[in-house]
C-alpha positions in Angstrom: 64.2 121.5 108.5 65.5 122.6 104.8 67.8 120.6 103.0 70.1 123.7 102.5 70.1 123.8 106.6 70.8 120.0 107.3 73.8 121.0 104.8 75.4 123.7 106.7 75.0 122.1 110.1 77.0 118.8 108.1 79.8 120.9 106.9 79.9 122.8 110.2 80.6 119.5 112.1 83.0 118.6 109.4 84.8 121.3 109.8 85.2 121.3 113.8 86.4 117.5 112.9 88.7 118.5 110.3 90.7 121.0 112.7 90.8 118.6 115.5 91.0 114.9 114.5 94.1 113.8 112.6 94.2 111.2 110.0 95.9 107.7 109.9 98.2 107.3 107.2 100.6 103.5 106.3 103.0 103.8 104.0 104.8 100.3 103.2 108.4 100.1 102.1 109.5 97.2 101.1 112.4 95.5 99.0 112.2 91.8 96.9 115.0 90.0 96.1 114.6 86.7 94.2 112.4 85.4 96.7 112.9 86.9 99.6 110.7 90.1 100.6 112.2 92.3 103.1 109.5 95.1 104.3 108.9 97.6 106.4 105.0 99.5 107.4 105.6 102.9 108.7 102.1 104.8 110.0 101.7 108.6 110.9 98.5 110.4 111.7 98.5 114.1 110.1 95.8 116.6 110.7 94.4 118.6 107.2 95.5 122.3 106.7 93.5 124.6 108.6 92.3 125.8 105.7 90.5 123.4 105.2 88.6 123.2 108.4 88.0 127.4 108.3 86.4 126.9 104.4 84.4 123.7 105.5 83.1 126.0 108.8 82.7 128.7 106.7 80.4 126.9 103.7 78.9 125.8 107.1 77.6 128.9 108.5 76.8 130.6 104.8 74.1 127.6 104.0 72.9 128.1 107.6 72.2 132.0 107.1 70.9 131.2 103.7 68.5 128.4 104.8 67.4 130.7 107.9 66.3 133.3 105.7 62.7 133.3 104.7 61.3 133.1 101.1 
């Protein structure tokens, strides 16, 4: 296999990912007062834009026509 078609099948999967798993984010809140730390962890899982996932599958299936085509 070319490089240029291990790349598009990587960004394909990457972008199937990106459009179906979210992503774990913590936050901590917290307030100190002389020595005493009063605090508070707060965690949210977000999926990315679907842009993101239609340009990543996209790229994707460019660099697999591209590496398909013969030289």
């Amino acid at each position: 296999m070319k490089g240029i078609t291990l790349i598009g099948i990587f960004l394909l999967v990457l972008g199937v990912v990106a459009l179906v798993v979210p992503i774990p984010r913590r936050e901590s809140h917290g307030v100190k007062i002389d020595d005493t730390k009063i605090g508070i962890q707060t965690e949210t899982r977000e999926k990315l834009p679907p842009a993101v996932g239609i340009v990543l599958i996209g790229g994707g299936a460019l660099a697999l026509v591209l590496g398909s085509r013969k030289t």
